[in-house]
C-alpha positions as CSV (number, residue, x, y, z in Angstrom):
1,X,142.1,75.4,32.9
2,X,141.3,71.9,31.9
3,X,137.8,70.0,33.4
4,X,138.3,68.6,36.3
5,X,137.1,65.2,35.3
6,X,139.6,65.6,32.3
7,X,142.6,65.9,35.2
8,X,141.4,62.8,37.1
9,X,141.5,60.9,33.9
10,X,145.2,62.6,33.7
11,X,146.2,61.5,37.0
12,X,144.8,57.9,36.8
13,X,146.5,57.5,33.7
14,X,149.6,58.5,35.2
15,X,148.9,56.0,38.4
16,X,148.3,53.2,35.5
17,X,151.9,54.3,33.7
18,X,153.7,54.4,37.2
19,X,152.1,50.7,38.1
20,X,153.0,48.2,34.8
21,X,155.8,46.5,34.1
22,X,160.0,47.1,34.9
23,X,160.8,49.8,35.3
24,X,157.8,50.3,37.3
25,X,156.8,49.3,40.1
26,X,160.1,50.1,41.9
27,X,161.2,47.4,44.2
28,X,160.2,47.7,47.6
29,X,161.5,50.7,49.7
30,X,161.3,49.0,52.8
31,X,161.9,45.0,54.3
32,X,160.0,42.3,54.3
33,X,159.4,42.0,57.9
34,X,156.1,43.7,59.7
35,X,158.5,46.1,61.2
36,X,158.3,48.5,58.1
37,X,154.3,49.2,59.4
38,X,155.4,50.8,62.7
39,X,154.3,54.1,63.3
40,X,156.3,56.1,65.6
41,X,153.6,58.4,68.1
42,X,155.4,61.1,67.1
43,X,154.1,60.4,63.5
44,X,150.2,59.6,64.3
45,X,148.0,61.8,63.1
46,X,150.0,64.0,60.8
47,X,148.8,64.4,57.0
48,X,149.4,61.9,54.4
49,X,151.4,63.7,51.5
50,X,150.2,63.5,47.6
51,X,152.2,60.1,46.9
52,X,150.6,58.3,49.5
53,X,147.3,59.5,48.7
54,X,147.5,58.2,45.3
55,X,149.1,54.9,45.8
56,X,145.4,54.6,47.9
57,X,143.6,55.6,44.9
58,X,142.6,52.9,42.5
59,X,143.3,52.4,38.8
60,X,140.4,52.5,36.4
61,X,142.7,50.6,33.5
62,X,140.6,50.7,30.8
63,X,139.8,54.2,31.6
64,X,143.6,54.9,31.4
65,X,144.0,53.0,28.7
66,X,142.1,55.2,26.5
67,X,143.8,58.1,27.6
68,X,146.9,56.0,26.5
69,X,145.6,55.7,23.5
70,X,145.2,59.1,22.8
71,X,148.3,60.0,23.9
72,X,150.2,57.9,21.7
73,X,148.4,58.1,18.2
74,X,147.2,61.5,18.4
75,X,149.0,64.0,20.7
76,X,152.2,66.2,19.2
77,X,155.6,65.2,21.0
78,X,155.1,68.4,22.8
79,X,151.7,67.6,24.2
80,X,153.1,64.0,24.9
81,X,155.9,66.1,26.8
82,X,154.2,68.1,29.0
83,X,151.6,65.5,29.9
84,X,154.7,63.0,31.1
85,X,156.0,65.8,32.9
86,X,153.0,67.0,34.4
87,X,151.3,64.1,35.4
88,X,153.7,61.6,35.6
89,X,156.9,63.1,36.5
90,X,154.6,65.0,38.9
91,X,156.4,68.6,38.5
92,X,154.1,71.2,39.9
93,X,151.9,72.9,37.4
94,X,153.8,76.4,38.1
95,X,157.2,74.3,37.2
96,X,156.3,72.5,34.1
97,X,157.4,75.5,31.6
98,X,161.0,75.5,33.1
99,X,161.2,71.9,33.6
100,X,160.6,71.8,29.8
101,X,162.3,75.1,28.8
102,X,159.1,76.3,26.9
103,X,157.0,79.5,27.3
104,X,154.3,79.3,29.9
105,X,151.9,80.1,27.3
106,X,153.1,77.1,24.7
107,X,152.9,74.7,28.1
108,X,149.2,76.2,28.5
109,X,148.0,75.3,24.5
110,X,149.7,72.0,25.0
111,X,147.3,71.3,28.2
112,X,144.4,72.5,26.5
113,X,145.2,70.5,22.9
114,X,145.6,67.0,24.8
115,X,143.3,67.7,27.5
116,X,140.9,68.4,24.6
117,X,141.3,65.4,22.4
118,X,141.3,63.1,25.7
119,X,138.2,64.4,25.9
120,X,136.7,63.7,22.4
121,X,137.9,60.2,23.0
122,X,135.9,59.5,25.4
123,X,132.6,61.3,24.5
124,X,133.1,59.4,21.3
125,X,132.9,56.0,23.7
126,X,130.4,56.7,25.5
127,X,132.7,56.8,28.8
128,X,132.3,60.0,30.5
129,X,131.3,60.1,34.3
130,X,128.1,60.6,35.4
């Protein structure tokens, strides 16, 4: 089990990766006309799923950017792997070691590697939440 400040730097890193350039941001899924803000009634009031949610949350980018960082100058290709598939591919936790064909148990020391050096990078700035 990672921190849980450790997974919010995960997810808003994956938030900053989904958000830059081609191919990401995906064009519009809807028109340009207001009509694409209706809600039916039948719709009001029901729970927003985890996608909406985090298109709400904002990017801290130079807080993902130093989980960038780490990600590409000191993480393995397998820690790169499952982070990509975790975070930003968004595959449930439970899936991740199918997904990637690994043992649960090499998925789990890949977690705890990356989640650790993300950590060191940013005691060693200085940027760790209050």
């Amino acid at each position: 089990m990672i921190d849980p400040w450790i997974d919010a730097e995960l997810r808003n890193w994956a938030r900053w990766c989904w958000s830059g350039p081609w191919p990401h941001p995906l064009p519009p899924g809807h028109c340009a006309s207001i009509e694409h803000r209706y809600i039916a009634p039948s719709d009001l009031g029901r729970e927003l799923d985890a996608e909406e949610i985090a298109r709400r949350i904002p990017i801290i980018r130079d807080r993902a950017e130093i989980v960038h960082q780490v990600y590409r100058e000191r993480l393995t290709q397998r820690e790169q792997r499952v982070l990509v598939v975790r975070y930003v591919k968004r595959v449930p936790a439970d899936d991740v070691p199918r997904a990637l064909r690994l043992p649960r148990h090499a998925v789990c020391d890949a977690t705890q590697a990356a989640a650790h050096m993300i950590g060191v990078a940013f005691r060693a700035r200085h940027a760790i939440r209050a």
